[in-house]
C-alpha positions as CSV (number, residue, x, y, z in Angstrom):
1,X,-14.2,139.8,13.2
2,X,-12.9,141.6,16.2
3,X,-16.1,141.3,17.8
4,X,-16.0,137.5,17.5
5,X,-12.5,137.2,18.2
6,X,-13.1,139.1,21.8
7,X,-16.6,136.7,22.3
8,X,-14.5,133.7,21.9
9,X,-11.7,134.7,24.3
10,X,-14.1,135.9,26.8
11,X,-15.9,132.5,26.7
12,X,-12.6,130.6,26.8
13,X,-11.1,132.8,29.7
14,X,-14.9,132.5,31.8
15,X,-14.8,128.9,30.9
16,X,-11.5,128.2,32.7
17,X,-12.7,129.7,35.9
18,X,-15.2,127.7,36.6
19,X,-12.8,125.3,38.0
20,X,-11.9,127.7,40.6
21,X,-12.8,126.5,43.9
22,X,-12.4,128.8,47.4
23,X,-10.8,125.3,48.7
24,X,-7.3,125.5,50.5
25,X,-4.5,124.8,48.6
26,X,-2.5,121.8,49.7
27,X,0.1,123.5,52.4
28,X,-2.2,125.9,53.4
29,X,-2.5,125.6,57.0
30,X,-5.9,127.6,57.7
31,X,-8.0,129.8,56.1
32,X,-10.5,132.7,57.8
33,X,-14.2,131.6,58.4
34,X,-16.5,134.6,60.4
35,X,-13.3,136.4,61.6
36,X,-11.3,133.9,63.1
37,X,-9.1,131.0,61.5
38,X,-10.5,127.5,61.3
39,X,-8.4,124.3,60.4
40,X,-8.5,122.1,57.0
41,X,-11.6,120.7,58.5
42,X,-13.4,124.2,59.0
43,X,-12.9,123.7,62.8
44,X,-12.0,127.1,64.7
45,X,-8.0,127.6,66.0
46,X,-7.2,129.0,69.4
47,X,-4.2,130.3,70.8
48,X,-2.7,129.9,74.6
49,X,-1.9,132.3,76.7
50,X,0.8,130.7,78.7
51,X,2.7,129.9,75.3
52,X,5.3,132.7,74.4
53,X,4.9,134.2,71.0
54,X,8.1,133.6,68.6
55,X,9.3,130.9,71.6
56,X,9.0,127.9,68.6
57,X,7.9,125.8,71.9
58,X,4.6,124.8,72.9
59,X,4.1,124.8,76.7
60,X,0.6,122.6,76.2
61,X,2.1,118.9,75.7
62,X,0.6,115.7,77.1
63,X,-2.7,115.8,78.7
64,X,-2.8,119.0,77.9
65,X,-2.7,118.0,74.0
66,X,-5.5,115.7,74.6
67,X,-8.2,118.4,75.2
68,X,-5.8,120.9,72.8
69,X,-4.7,119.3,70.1
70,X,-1.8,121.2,67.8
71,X,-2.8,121.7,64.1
72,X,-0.3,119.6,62.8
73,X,2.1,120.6,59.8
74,X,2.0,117.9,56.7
75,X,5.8,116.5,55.5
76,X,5.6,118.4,52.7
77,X,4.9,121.8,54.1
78,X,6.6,124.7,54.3
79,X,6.5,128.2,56.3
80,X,4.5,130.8,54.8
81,X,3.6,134.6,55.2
82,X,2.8,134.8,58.7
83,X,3.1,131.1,59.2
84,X,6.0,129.2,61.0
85,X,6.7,125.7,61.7
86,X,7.5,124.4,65.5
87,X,8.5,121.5,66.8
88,X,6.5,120.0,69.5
89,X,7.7,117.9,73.0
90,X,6.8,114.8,71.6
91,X,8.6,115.6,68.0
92,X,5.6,116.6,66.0
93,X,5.3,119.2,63.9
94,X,2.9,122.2,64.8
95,X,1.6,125.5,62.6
96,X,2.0,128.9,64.8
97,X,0.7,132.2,63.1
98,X,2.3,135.5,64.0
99,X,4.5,133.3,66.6
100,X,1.5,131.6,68.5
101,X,1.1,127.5,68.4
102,X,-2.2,126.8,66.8
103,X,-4.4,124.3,68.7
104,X,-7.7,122.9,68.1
105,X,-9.8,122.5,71.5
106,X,-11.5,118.6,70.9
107,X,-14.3,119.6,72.6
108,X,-15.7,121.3,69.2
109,X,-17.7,118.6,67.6
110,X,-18.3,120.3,64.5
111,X,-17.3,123.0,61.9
112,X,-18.1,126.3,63.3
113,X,-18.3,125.4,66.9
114,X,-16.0,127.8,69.4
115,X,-16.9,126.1,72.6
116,X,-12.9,126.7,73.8
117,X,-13.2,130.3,73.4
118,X,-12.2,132.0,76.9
119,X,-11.7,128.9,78.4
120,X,-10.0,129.1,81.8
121,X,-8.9,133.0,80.7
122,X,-6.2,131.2,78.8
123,X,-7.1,130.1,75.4
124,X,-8.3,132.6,72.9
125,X,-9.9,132.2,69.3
126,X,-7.3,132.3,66.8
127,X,-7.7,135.8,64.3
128,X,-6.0,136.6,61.2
């Protein structure tokens, strides 16, 4: 009886996980694909040079943000771990890790492209 008691409740606990998905919970701003952090979409991060780390301030704003945009922060999110919450010059909402704005560089067409890596010796793939 003990045996089939244990088969059952190992069936029933293997049968609720496979539901589980590796998808990002709804807040989550990032998560870590091949060592650096990538966006909802699975598009890679960067980091600027010229921003101060733990500032809260973004120093890339207008056409700046056209070629970088900020990973923006849903209403309903809130900091997290490593994860803070600025607010930009145009009164958006960006995600900063460790105290650096997070940008996307719009130049990446696709998941897994890091095309903005190094560009102009200022902006820098974003690592956990």
């Amino acid at each position: 009886m003990k045996l089939l008691s244990a088969s059952i409740l190992a069936a029933t606990l293997l049968a609720g996980c496979g539901g589980m998905s590796t998808a990002m919970a709804p807040d989550t701003p990032t998560k870590t694909a091949d060592g650096v952090l990538v966006g909802p979409d699975g598009k890679s991060l960067y980091t600027f040079t010229r921003d101060t780390a733990n500032s809260g301030k973004s120093v890339c704003n207008a056409a700046c943000a056209k070629l970088w945009p900020a990973l923006p922060v849903a209403a309903s999110a809130k900091p997290m771990g490593g994860y803070t919450v600025i607010m930009r010059d145009d009164g958006t909402k960006q995600w900063a890790y460790n105290g650096w704005p997070l940008y996307y560089y719009a130049n990446d067409a696709k998941a897994g492209d890091r095309t903005g890596d190094n560009f102009n010796n200022a902006w820098k793939l974003a690592r956990p």
